[in-house]
C-alpha positions in Angstrom: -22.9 1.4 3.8 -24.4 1.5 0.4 -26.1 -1.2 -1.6 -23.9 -1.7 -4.1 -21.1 -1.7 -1.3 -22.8 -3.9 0.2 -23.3 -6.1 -2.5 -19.6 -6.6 -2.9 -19.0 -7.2 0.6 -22.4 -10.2 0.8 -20.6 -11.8 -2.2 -16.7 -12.2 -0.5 -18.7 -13.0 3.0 -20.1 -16.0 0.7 -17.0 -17.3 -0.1 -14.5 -17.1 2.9 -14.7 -18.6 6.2 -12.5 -16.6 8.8 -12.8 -12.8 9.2 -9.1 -11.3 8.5 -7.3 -9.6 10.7 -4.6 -7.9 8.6 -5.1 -6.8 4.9 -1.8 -5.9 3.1 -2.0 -3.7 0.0 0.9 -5.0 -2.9 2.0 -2.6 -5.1 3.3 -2.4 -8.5 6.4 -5.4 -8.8 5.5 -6.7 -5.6 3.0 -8.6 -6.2 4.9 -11.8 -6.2 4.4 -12.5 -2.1 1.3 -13.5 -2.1 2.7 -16.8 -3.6 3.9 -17.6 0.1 0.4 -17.8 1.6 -0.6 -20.9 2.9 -4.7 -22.4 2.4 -5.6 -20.1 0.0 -9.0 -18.5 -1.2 -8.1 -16.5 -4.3 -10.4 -14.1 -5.6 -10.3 -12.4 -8.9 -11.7 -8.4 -8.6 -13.6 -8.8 -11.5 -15.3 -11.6 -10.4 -16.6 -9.2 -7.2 -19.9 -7.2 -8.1 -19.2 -3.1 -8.3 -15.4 -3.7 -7.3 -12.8 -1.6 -9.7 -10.5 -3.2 -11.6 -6.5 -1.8 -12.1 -5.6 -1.5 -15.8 -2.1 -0.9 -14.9 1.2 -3.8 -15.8 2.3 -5.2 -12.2 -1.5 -4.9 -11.0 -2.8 -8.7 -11.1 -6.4 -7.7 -9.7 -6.6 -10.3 -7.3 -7.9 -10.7 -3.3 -6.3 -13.3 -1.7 -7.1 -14.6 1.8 -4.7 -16.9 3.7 -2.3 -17.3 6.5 1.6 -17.2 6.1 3.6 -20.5 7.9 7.2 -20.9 8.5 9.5 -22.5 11.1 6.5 -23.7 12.9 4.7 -19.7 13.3 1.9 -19.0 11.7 0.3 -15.7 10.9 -3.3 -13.9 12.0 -5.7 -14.5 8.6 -4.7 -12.2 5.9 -6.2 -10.1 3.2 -4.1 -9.3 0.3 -4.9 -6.8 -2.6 -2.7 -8.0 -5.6 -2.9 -5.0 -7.3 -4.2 -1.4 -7.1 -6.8 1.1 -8.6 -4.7 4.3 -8.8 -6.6 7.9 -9.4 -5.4 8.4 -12.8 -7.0 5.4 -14.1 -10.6 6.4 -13.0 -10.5 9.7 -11.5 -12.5 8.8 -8.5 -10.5 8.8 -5.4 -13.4 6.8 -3.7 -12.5 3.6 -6.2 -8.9 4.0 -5.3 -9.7 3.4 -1.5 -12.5 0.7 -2.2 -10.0 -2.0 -1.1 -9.8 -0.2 2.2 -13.6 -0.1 3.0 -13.6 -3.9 2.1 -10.9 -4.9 4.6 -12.9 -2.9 7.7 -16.1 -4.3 6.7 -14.2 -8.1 6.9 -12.9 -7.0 10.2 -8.8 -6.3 9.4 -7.6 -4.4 12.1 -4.2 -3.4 11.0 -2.8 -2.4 7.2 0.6 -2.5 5.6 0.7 -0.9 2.2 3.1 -0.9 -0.5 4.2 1.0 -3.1 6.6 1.2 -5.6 8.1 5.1 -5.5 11.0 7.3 -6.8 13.7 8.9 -4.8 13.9 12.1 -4.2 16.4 12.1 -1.3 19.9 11.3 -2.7 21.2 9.8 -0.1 18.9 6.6 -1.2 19.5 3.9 -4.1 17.1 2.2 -6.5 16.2 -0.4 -4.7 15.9 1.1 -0.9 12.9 -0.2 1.1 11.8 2.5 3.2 9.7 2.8 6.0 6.8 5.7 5.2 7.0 7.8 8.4 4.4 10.8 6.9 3.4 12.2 4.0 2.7 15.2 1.6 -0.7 15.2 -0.2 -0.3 17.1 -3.3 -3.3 16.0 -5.3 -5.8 18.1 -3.9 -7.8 15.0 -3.2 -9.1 13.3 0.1 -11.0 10.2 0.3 -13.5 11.6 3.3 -14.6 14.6 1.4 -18.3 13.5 0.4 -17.6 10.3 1.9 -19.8 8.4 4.8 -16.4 6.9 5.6 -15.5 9.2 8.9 -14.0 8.8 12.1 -15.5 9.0 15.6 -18.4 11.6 16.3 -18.3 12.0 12.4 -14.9 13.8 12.0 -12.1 12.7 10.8 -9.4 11.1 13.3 -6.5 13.8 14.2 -3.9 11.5 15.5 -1.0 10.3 13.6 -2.4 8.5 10.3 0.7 6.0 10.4 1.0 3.8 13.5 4.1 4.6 15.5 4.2 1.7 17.7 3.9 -0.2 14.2 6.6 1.9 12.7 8.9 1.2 16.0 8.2 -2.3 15.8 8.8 -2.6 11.8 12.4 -1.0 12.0 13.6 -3.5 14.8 11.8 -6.4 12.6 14.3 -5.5 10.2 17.4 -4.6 11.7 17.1 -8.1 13.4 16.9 -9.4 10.3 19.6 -7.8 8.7 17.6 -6.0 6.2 18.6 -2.8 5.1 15.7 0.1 5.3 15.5 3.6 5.4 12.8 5.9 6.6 10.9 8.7 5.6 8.4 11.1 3.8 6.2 9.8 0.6 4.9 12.5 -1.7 1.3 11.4 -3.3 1.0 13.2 -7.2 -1.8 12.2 -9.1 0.1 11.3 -12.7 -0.3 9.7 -14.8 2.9 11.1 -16.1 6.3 11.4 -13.7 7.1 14.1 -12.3 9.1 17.2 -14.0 12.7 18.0 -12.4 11.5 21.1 -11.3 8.6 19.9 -9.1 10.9 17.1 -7.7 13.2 20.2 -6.6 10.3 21.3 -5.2 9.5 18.2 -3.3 12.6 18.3 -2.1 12.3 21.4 -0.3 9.1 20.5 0.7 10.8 17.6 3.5 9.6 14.4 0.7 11.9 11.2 0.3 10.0 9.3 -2.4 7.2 10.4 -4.7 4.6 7.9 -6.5 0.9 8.1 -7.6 -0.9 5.7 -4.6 -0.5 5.4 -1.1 -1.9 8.4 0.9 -6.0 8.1 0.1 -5.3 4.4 1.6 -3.7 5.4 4.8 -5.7 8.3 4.9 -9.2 5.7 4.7 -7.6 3.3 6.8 -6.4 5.4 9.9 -10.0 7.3 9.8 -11.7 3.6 9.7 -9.8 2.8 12.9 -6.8 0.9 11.1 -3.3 0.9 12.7 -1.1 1.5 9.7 2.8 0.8 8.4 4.0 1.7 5.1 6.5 0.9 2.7 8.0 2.1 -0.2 10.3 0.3 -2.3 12.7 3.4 -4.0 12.2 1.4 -7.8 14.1 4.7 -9.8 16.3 7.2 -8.7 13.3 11.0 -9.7 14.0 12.9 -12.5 16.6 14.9 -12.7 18.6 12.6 -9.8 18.2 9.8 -12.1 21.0 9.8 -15.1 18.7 7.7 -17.3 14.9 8.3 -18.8 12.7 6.6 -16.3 10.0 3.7 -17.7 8.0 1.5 -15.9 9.8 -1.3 -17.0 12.4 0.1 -14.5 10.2 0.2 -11.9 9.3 -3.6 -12.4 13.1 -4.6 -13.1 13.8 -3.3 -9.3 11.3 -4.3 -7.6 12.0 -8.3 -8.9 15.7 -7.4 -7.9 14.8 -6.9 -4.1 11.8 -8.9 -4.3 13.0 -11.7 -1.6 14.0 -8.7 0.8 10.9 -7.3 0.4 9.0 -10.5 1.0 10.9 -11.9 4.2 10.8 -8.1 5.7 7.1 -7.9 5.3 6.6 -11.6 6.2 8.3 -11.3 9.5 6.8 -7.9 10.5 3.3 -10.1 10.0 4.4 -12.2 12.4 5.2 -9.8 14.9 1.9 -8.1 14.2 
């Protein structure tokens, strides 16, 4: 662990009392469920010595620790990221998975990470909430090379990256619940711009669902730090050339409010299954 790591880590340790067990990762729109946390330390990122900071609309730059209550349950101690560094923004793939390091050093066991995406598969809408079952890395990038983040004996971990027993469990959460999801493959481009209709074709051949800018270097840090792992995309636009209209990121916000209280009661009872 480096000093400047380190630093970051001695100055949260100062400030929380309970070591968390789950960290969720909020992406861009969804940032709205950490309002449902109950006893609440909130944390700003730029308050946090050496931590990046998200210049990105729908980002808040926040770390909030809590617990979530209802009906008489109560949750294992959270950490949430309210926002996201993505690699565009700083072209360091080692400041996009910071948040990651910080939740294994505070102990977190388990991750859910979020993400707002674009559709590739047709047979989704814009607003679909899908269940990440693998993905396609076409960045070129990978948080463990040059990295002293590594798995056991020094190599990376070989087994799946995203839980399956979390996955299982996730998908009967929400049929129970009455929650409509999908499932399938998220395709990680580097941006900042969206993707041509040609490469989206391409994507499409390739077996992806969904394509966005985040996601993969944090499961990829978080499964080789011992992590179980679910994901989740929320389909916020239909890709180019699937979509009719020009895509914005005001779209992408627009959606993500629209299915907001899905969103938020699907991953608040899959934490308390967890």
């Amino acid at each position: 662990m480096d000093n400047q790591f380190q630093e970051s880590i001695n100055y949260l340790t100062a400030r929380i009392k309970v070591k968390p067990a789950i960290a969720i990762v909020l992406g861009s729109g969804l940032g709205e469920f950490a309002q449902l946390l109950s006893d609440t330390i909130v944390i700003p990122t730029t308050d946090i010595p050496h931590y990046p900071h998200s210049t990105v609309q729908g980002h808040a730059g926040k770390i909030i620790f809590g617990t979530l209550e209802n009906a008489g349950r109560r949750s294992a101690q959270l950490i949430v990221f309210q926002g996201r560094v993505h690699l565009y923004e700083s072209n360091d793939v080692q400041k996009v998975v910071y948040p990651i390091r910080v939740a294994a050093a505070l102990g977190a066991g388990q991750l859910i990470v979020t993400n707002a995406a674009g559709g590739i598969n047709r047979l989704f809408d814009s607003g679909t909430l899908m269940f990440i079952r693998d993905y396609i890395n076409m960045t070129g990038e990978n948080p463990l090379i040059g990295s002293t983040v590594s798995g056991t004996n020094g190599y990376p971990r070989t087994e799946a990256a995203l839980t399956p027993d979390l996955l299982k469990m996730a998908k009967l959460v929400a049929l129970k619940h009455g929650i409509a999801t999908k499932e399938g493959v998220y395709c990680w481009t580097k941006g900042p711009t969206y993707e041509s209709a040609s490469e989206i074709r391409m994507m499409a051949a390739l077996g992806a669902d969904a394509v966005g800018m985040s996601t993969v270097p944090e499961i990829i840090c978080a499964h080789n730090s011992g992590l179980k792992v679910l994901g989740i995309s929320c389909i916020t636009n239909m890709a180019t050339g699937i979509s009719p209209t020009k895509l914005s990121h005001g779209e992408v916000t627009e959606t993500a409010n629209r299915v907001k209280n899905d969103f938020t009661r699907l991953v608040s009872e899959i934490i308390f299954e967890m």
